[in-house]
C-alpha positions, 0 to 999 in steps of 0.5 A, a space after each residue: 718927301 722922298 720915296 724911302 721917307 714914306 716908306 719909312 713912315 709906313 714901316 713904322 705905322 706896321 711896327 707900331 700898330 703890328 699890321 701883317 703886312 709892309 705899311 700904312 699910308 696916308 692918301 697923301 703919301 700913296 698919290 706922293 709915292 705914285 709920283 715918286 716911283 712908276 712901278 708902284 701900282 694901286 690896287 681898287 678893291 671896291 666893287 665895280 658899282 662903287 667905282 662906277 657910282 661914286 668915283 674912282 682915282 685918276 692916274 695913268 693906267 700902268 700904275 692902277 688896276 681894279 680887283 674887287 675884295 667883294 662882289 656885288 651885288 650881295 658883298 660875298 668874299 671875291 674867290 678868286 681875288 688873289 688870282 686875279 691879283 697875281 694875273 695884274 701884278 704877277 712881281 711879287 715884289 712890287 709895291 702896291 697900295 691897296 684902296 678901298 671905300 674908308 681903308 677896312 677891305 684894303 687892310 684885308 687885302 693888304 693881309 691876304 696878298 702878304 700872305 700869298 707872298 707879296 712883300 710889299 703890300 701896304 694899306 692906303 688909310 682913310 680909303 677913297 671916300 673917308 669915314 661918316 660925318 656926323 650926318 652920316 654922308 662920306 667925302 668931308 671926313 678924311 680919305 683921297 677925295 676929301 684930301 683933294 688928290 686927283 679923281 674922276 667923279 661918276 
C-alpha cells in the first residue's frame, strides 16, 4: 500500500467518524507510513513510566520523540505538551502519529496539536498495547504490540 492509499484511508476515517484532526491509522498502516516517508515522526504520549515499564516502539531516533500527554505519577494534564511538541516538530506541517497506551490520549493529542496548527495530525488506533481482554490483561486485543511490529520490551 502507498503512502497517499494510507493516508487516504486515514482521511476517511476523520470523514467518516468527524474526528478534529488529519486521521486515523491502524498500527499497521503508521509502521507502513513510517517506512514509506522518513519525515513522518511518532509522537509517545505515554508517560515515562509506561515506556520504561512496558515498552516502547523501536524505530530510528529521527522518526520518534516521547511527549508525555499526562505526568506521572498522579496522571495530571502535561502543561507544557504543546510546548514541547513545537520544541520537537517546530514544522507545523509535518506529519505525525500520535501513540498512546489503547489510542484515547493520542486522540486528545491529535486534537490538541490541531488546534495549535498542525495540519497533519493523525491518531494511531488501538495504541501501543491494545484493549483489555477478557481477563483484564493488555497486548492479546489489538494494538502495535499485539499486531507484531517492532518493539523493545522493558
Amino acid at each position: 500500500m502507498s503512502a497517499q492509499q494510507i493516508l487516504s484511508r486515514a482521511a476517511a476515517r476523520a470523514t467518516d467518524q468527524q474526528l478534529p484532526y488529519a486521521g486515523a491509522v491502524t498500527p499497521e498502516e503508521a509502521w507502513n507510513l513510517l517506512q514509506l516517508d522518513p519525515a513522518v515522526i511518532l509522537i509517545d504520549v505515554r508517560t515515562q513510566a509506561e515506556r520504561d515499564w512496558v515498552g516502547k516502539v523501536s524505530l530510528p531516533e529521527n522518526q520518534h520523540a516521547a511527549v508525555q500527554w499526562n505526568l506521572y505519577p498522579g496522571g495530571t494534564p502535561n502543561p507544557d505538551f504543546l510546548t514541547q511538541l513545537n520544541s520537537i516538530v517546530p514544522d507545523k506541517d509535518c506529519r505525525i502519529v500520535f501513540l498512546c497506551r489503547s489510542g484515547v490520549r493520542s486522540r486528545h493529542a491529535a486534537k490538541a496539536a490541531t488546534e495549535a496548527g498542525y495540519t497533519q495530525c493523525f491518531d494511531i488506533l488501538e495504541g501501543f498495547e491494545g484493549d483489555k481482554n477478557t481477563a483484564g490483561h493488555r497486548k492479546s486485543v489489538g494494538g502495535w504490540c499485539f499486531r507484531q511490529l517492532p518493539w523493545m520490551g522493558a
